[in-house]
Backbone as numpy.savetxt, mean C-alpha at the origin, in Angstrom:
# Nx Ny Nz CAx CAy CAz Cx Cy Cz
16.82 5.89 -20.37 15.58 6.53 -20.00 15.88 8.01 -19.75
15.34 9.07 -20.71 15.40 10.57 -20.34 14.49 10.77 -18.93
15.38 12.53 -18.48 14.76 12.48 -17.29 13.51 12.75 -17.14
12.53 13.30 -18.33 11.67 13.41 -18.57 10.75 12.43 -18.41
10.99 11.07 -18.93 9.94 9.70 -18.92 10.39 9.46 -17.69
11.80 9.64 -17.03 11.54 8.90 -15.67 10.44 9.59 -14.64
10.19 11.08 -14.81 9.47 11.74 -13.67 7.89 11.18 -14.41
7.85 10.89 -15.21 6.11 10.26 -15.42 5.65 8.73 -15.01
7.28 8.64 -14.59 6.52 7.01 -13.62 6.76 7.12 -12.29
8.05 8.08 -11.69 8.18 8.70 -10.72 7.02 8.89 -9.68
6.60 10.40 -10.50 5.55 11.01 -9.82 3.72 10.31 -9.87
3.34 9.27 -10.46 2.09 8.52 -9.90 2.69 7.36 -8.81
3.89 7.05 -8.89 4.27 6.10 -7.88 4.10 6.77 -6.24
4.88 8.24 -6.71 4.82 8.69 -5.48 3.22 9.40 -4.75
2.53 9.32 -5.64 1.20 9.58 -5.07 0.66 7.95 -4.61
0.61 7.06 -5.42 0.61 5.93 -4.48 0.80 5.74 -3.18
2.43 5.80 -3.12 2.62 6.02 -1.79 2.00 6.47 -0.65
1.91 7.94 -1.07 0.86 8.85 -0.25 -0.28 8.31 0.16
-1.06 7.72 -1.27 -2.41 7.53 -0.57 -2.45 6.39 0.19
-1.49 5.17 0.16 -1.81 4.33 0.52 -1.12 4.61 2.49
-0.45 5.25 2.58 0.14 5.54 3.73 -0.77 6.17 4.47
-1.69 6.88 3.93 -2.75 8.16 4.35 -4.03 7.04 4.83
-3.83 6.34 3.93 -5.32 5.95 3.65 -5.82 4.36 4.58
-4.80 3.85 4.47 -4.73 2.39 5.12 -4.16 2.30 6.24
-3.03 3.45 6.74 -2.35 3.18 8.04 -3.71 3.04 9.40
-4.75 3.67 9.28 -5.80 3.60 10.32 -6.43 2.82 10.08
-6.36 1.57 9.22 -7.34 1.05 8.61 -7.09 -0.57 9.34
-5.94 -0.63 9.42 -5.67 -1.59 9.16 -4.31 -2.01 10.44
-3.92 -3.53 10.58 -3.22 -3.51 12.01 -1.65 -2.60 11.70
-1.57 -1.53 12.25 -0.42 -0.87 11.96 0.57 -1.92 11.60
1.18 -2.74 12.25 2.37 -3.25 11.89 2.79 -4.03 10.22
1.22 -4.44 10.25 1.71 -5.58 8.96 1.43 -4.66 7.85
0.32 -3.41 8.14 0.52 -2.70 6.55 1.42 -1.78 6.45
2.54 -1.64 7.80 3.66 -0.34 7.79 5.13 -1.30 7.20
4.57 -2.39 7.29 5.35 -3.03 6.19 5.41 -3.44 5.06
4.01 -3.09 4.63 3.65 -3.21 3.37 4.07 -2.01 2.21
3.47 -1.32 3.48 3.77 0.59 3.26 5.49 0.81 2.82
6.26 0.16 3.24 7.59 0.13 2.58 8.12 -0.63 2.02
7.16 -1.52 1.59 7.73 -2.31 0.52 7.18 -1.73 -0.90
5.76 -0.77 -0.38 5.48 -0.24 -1.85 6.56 1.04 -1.64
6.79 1.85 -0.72 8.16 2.93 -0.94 9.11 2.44 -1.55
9.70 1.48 -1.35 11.28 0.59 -1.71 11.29 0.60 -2.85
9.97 -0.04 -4.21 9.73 -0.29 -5.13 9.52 1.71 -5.84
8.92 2.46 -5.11 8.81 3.60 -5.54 10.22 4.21 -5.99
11.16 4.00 -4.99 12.35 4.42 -4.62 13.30 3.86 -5.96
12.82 2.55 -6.41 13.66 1.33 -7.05 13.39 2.21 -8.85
11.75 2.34 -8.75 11.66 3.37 -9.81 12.50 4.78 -10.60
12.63 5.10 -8.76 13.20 6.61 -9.32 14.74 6.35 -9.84
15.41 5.42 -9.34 16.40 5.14 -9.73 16.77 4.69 -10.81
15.83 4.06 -12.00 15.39 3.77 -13.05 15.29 2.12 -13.14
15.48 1.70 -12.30 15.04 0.03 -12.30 13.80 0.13 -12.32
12.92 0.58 -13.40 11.55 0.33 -13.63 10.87 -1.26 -13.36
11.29 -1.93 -14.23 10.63 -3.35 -13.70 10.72 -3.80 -12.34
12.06 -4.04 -11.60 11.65 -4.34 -10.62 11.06 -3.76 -9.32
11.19 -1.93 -10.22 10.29 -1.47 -8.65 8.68 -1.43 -8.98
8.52 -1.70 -9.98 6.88 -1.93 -9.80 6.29 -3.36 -9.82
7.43 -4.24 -9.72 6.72 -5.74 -8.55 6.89 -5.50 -7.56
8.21 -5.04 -6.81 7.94 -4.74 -5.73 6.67 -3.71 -5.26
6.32 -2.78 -5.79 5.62 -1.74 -5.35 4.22 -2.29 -5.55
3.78 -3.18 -6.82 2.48 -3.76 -6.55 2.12 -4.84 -5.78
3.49 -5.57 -5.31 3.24 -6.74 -4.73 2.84 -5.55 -3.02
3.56 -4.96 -2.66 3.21 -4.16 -1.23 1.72 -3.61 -1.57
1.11 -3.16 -2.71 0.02 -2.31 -2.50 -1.06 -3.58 -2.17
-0.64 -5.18 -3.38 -1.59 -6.37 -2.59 -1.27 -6.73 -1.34
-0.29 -6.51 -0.86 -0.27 -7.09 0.48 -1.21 -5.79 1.42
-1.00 -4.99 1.45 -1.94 -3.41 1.67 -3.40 -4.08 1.50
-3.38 -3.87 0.75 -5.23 -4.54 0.25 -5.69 -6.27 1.49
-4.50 -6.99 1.20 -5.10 -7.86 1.80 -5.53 -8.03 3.33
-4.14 -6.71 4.04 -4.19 -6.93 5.53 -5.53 -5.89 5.47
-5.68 -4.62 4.82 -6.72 -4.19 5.24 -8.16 -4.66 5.26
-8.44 -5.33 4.20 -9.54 -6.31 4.01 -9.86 -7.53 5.37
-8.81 -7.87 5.88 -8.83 -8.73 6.82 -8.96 -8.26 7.96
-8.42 -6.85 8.38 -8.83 -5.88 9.26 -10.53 -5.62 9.55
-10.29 -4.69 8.31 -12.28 -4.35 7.88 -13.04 -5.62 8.83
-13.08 -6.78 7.88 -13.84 -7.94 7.90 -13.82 -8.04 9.37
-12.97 -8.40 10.33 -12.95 -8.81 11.78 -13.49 -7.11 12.42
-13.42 -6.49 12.24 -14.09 -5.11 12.74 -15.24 -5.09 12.76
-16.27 -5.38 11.55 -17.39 -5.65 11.17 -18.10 -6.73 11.95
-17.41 -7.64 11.72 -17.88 -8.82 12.55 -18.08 -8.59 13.92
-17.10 -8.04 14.85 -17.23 -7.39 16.53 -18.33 -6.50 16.32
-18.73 -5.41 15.30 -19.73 -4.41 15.09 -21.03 -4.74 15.73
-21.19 -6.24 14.31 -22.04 -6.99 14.17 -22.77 -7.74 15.27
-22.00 -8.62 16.17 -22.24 -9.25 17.40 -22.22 -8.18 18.40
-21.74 -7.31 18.89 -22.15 -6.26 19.52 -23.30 -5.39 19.70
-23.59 -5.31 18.30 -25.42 -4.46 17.86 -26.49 -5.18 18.29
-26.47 -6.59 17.46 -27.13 -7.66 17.32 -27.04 -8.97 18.05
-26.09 -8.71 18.94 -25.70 -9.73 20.00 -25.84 -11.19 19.37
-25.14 -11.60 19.34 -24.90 -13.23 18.54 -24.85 -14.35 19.58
């Protein structure tokens, strides 16, 4: 792999990163997505090194685990919203 093709899988991995660190750390219960959050780094990391395949299972399997704790976050937030406004 020239160093050229490696910085074009490199550099969208590492905006991944970013956003998902930016974007989900408040979102969601710090602990379980700051572990998610480095399991998609690890896989970023696994990239730059040129183990392409396995850093982008690792890195998509962390962005679903990302997705799922935040979704499960959201949902129970909403719900307290909900019974709070509207008293249940």
């Amino acid at each position: 792999m020239t160093r050229r093709s490696r910085w074009l899988w490199v550099t969208p991995a590492c905006l991944v990163v970013v956003a998902l660190s930016c974007g989900t750390a408040g979102a969601a219960e710090k602990t379980k997505v700051d572990r998610a959050t480095k399991q998609v780094e690890q896989g970023a990391k696994q990239i730059g090194q040129g183990k392409v395949g396995p850093g982008f299972k690792e890195m998509f399997t962390g962005i679903g685990h990302t997705i799922v704790e935040g979704a499960k976050f959201s949902g129970n937030t909403m719900g307290e919203y909900f019974k709070k406004t509207f008293g249940s």
